[in-house]
C-alpha positions as CSV (number, residue, x, y, z in Angstrom):
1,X,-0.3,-57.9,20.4
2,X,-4.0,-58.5,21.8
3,X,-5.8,-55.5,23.1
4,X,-8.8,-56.0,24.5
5,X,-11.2,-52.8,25.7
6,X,-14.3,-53.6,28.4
7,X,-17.1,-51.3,28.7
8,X,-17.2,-49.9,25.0
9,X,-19.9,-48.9,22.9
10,X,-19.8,-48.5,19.1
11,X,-18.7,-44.7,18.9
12,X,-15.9,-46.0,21.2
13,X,-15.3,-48.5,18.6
14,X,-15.3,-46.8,15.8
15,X,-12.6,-43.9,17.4
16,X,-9.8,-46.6,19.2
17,X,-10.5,-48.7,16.1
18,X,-9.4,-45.2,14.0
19,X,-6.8,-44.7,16.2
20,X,-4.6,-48.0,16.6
21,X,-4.7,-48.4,12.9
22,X,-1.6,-49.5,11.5
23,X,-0.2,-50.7,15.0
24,X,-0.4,-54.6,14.0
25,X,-2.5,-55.3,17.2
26,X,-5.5,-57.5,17.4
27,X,-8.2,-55.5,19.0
28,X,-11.2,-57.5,20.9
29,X,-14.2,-55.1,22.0
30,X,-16.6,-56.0,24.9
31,X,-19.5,-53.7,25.9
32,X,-19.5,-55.2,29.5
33,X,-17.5,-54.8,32.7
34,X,-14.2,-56.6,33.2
35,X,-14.9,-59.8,35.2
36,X,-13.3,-63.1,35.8
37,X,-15.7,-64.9,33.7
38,X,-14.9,-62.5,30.6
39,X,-11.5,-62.6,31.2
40,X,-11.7,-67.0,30.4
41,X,-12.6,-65.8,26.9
42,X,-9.3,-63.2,26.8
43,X,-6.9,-64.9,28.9
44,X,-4.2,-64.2,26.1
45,X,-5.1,-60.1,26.4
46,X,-1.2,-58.4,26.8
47,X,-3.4,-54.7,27.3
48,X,-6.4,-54.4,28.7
49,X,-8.3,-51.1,28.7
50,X,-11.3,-50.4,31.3
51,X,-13.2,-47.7,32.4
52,X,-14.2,-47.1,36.1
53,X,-17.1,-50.3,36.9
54,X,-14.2,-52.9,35.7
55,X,-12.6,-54.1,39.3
56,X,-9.3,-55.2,38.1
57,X,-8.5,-57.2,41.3
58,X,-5.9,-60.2,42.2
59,X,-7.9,-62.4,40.8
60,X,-8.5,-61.4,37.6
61,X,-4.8,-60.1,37.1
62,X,-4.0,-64.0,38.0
63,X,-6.3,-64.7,35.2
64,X,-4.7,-63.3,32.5
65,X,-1.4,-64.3,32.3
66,X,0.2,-62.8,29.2
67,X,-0.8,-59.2,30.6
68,X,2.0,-56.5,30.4
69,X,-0.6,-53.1,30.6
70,X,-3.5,-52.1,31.8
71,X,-4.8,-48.4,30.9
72,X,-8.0,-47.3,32.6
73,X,-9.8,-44.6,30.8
74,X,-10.6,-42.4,34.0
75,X,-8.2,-40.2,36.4
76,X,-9.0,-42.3,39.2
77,X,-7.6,-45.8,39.6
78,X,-9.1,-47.1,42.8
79,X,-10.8,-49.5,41.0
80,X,-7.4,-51.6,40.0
81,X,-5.5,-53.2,42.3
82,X,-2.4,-50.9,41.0
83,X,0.4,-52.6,44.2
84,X,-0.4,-56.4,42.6
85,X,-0.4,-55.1,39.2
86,X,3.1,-53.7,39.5
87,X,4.4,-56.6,41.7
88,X,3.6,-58.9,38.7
89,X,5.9,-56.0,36.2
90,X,2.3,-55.1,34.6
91,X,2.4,-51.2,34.0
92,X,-0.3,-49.3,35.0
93,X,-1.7,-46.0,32.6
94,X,-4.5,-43.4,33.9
95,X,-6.0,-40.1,31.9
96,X,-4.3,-37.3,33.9
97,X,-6.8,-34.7,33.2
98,X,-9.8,-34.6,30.4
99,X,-13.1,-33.1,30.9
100,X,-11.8,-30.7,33.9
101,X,-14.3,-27.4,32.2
102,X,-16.5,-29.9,31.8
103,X,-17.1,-31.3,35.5
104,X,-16.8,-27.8,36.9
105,X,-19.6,-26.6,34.7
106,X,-21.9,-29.6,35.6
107,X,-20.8,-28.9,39.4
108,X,-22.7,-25.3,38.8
109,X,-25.4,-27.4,37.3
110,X,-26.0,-29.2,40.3
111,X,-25.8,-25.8,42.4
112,X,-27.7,-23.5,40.1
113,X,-30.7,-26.7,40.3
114,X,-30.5,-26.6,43.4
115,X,-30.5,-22.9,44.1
116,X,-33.3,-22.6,42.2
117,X,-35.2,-25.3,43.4
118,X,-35.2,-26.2,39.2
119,X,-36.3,-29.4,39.4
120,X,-39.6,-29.3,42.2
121,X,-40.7,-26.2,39.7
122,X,-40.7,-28.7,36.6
123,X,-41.9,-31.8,38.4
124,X,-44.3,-29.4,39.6
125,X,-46.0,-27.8,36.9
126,X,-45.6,-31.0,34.6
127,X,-47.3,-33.5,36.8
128,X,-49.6,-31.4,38.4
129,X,-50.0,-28.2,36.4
130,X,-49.1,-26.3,39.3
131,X,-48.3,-22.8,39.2
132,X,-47.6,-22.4,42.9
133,X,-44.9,-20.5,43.6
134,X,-45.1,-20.4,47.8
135,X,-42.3,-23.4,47.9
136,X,-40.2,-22.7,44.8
137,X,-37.9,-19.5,46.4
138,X,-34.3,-19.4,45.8
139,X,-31.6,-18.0,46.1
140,X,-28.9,-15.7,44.3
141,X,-25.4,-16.7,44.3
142,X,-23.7,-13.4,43.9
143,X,-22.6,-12.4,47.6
144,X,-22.8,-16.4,48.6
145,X,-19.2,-18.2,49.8
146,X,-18.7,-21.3,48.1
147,X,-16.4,-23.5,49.4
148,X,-14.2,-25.7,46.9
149,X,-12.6,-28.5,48.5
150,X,-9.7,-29.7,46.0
151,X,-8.2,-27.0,43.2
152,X,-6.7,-28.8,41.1
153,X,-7.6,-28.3,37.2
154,X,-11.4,-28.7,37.9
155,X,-11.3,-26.9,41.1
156,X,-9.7,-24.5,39.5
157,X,-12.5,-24.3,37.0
158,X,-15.0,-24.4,39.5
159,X,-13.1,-21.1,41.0
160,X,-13.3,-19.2,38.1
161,X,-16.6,-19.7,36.8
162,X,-17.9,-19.1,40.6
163,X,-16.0,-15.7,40.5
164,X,-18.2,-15.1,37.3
165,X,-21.2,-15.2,39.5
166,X,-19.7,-12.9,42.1
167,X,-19.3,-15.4,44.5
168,X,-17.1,-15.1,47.2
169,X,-14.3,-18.4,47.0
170,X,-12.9,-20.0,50.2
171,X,-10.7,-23.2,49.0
172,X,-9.0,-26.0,50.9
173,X,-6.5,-28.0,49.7
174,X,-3.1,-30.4,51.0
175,X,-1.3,-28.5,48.5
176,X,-2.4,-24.8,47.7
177,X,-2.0,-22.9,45.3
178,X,-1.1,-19.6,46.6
179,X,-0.3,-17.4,43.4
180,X,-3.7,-18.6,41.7
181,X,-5.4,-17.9,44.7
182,X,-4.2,-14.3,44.6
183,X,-4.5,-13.9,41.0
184,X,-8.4,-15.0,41.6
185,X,-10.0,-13.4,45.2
186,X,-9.5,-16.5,46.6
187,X,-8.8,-17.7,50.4
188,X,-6.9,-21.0,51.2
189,X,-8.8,-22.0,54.7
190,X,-8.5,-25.6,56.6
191,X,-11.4,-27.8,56.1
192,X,-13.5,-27.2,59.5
193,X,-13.2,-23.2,58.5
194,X,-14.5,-23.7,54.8
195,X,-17.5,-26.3,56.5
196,X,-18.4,-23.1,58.8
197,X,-18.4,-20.6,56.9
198,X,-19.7,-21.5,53.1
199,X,-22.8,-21.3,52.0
200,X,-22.5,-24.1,49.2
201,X,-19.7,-26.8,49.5
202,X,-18.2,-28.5,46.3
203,X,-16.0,-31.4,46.2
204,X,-13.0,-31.6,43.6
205,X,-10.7,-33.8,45.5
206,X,-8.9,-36.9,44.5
207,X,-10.3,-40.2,46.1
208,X,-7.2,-41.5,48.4
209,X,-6.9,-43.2,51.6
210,X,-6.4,-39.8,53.2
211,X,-10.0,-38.4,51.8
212,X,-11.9,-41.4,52.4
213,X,-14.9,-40.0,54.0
214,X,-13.7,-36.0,53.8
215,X,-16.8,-35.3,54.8
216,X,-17.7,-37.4,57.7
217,X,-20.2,-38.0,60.9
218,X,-17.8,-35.5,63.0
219,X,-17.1,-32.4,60.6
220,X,-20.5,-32.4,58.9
221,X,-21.9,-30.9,62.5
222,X,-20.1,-27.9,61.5
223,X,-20.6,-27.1,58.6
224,X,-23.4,-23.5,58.2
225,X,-26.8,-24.6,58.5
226,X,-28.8,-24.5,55.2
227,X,-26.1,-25.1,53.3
228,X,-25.7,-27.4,50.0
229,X,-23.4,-29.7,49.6
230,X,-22.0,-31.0,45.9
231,X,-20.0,-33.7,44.9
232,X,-18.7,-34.7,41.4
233,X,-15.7,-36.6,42.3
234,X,-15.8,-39.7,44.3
235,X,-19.2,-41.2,46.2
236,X,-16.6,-42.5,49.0
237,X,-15.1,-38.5,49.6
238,X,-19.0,-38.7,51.6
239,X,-19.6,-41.0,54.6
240,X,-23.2,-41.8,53.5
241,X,-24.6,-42.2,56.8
242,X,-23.5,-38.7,57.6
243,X,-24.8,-36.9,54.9
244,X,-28.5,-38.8,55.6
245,X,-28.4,-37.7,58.8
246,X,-27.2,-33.7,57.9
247,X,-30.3,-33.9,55.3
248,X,-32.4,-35.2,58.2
249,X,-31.5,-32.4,60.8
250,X,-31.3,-29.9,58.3
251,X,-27.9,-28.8,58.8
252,X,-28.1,-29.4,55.0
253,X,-30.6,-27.8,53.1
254,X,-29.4,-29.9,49.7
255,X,-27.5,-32.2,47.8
256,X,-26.0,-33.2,44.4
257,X,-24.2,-35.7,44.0
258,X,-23.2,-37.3,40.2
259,X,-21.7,-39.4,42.5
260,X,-22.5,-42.3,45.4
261,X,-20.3,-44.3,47.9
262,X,-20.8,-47.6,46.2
263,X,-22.2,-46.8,43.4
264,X,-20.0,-49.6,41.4
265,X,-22.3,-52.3,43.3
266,X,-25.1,-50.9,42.7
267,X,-24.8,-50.4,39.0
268,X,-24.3,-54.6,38.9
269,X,-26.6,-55.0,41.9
270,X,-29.4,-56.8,39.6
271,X,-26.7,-58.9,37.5
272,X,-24.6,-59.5,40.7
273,X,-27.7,-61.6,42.0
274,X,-28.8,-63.3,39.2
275,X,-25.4,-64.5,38.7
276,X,-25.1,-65.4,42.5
277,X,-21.7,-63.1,42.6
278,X,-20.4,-61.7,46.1
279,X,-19.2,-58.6,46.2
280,X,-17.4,-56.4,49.0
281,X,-20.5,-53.9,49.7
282,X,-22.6,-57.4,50.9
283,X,-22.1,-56.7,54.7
284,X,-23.8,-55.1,57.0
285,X,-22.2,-51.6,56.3
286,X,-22.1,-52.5,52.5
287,X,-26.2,-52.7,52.4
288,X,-27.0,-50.5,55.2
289,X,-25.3,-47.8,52.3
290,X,-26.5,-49.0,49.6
291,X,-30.4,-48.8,51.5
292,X,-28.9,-45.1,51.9
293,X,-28.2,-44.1,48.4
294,X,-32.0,-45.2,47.8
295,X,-33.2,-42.9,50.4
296,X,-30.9,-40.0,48.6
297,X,-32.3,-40.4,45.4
298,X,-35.8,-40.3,45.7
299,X,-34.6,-37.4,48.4
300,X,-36.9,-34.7,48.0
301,X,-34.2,-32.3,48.3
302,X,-31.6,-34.2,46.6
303,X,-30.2,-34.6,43.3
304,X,-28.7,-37.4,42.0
305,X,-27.2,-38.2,38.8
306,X,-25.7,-41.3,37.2
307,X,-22.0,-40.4,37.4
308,X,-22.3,-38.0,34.1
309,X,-20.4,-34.9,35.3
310,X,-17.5,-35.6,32.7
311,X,-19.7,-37.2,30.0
312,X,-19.6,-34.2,27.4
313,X,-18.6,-35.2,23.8
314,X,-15.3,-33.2,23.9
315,X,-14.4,-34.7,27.4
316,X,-15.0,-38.7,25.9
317,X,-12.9,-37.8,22.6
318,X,-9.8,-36.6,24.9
319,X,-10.2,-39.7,26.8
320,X,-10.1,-41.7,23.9
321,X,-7.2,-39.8,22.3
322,X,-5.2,-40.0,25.5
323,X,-6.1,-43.8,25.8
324,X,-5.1,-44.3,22.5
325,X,-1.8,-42.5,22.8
326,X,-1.5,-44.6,26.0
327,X,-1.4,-47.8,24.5
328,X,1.0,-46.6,21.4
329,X,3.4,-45.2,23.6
330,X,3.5,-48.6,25.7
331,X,4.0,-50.2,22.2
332,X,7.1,-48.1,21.4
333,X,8.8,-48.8,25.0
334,X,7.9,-45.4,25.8
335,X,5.0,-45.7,28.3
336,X,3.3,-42.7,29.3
337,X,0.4,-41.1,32.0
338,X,1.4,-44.1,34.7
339,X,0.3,-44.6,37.4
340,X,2.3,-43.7,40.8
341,X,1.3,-45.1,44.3
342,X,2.9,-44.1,47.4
């Protein structure tokens, strides 16, 4: 059996390699994103293991004929055309949960930089040797409502380690959770309510067609003015153009965001035009965000980070134990963490 894993380094190597010892298969590594011209070179891969910048589309599902699984190592799986894959009798394997302390934590990294104004202090001092406070006050969080949109395992995180801080918790989710929420001083409101009435919003929220643009031109009017706004989930939970224009008429005072509605483009944006490759973000829309997501990160009261929230070294070795568990239990006829689609 040929496995073949895109978007490796050598650590990654070195683990899977560990890992699938003994199994008999052929492993290929290549440090690059999935694409059709890669997959000339593979075209006799039966797994294929990619991380979240790999679109596995029609096309290159088409491409590799002998293909029986594909095993993405992230929760999400919007970036493979799951429907097609399954039509064809290719199985399809996520990693449920991994990192879920981890994002929540770098969630109150965002917030506690931002309530602190942390980063125009050190840009401050370093580059001009400026000890002027006049611009740099904060704010505490104990007493502040924080408002967690999703609570499932990192949500749920994000609760408790807001409690810590003394921070009031309003929470909104399809599905709640009404025993945790009693267990932790916690209020289940709809959406518009949590908007109103927090003073910091965090998203945790699976990326679906349902919560495409969550947070969008018509609710963001609502939300409590001078409030920040987080998001270490999905870029596309944020209609762009709304958020530029909250920033703009400071109904928010700040934003971070580890993540950006398109950000997959513009991580091959330089490669997709030397190679002359087209790619869905290259309308009008497409490059009216993309001009966006340049505005927000030279922001001056924005931070943005390159989608890092769940990059801690015991979140990447439970995605690699689950990915290689993934691909053993497929081996054995005993698939496990697939994907389901509605």
């Amino acid at each position: 059996m040929k496995i073949v894993f895109f978007e490796t380094n050598d650590s990654d190597k070195e683990y899977l390699k560990k890992g699938l010892t003994g199994s008999g298969a052929v492993l290929s590594f290549i440090p690059e994103i999935l694409t059709l011209d890669s997959c000339k070179d593979v075209a006799d891969a039966e797994i294929i293991s990619v991380f979240v910048n790999s679109l596995v589309t029609k096309e290159i599902i088409d491409a590799l004929p002998q293909l029986k699984l594909i095993t993405t190592r992230s929760t999400g799986f919007d970036h493979i055309d799951v429907a097609y894959a399954k039509s064809k009798g290719i199985v399809v394997s996520a990693v449920p949960a991994y990192g879920s302390r981890t994002v929540a934590e770098f969630a109150f990294t965002l917030i506690l930089a931002l309530s602190r104004k942390l980063i125009p202090s050190y840009s401050g001092l370093r580059m001009n040797n400026s000890f002027d406070m006049s611009s740099l006050e904060g704010f505490d969080l104990a007493g502040k409502t924080i408002g967690v949109v999703g609570t499932g395992k990192i949500g749920k995180n994000a609760i408790r380690i807001a409690r810590g801080f003394d921070m009031n918790v309003l929470a909104y989710d399809m599905f709640p959770d009404q025993a945790f929420a009693q267990q932790n001083s916690v209020t289940y409101v709809d959406l518009a309510e949590l908007l109103a009435k927090s003073d910091i919003v965090t998203l945790h929220a699976p990326y679906t067609k349902v919560t495409h643009h969550l947070i969008n031109k018509q609710n963001v009017k609502s939300m409590k003015k001078g409030a920040l706004l987080v998001n270490t989930a999905r870029g596309e939970l944020i209609e762009t153009d709304a958020l530029v224009w909250a920033l703009n008429e400071g109904i928010i005072a700040g934003a971070g965001l580890d993540v950006l509605e398109g950000e997959r483009y513009m991580k091959n944006e330089m490669k997709n035009l030397a190679n002359d490759i087209v790619e869905p973000m290259e309308d009008a829309q497409g490059m009216k965000i993309i001009a966006e997501n340049e505005a927000l990160i030279h922001h001056p009261r924005v931070i943005v980070t390159p989608h890092v929230a769940f990059f801690s070294k015991e979140a990447k070795e439970e995605i690699l134990k689950t990915t290689v568990e993934n691909i053993a239990g497929f081996s054995k006829g005993a698939a496990t963490n697939l994907v389901q689609i509605s």
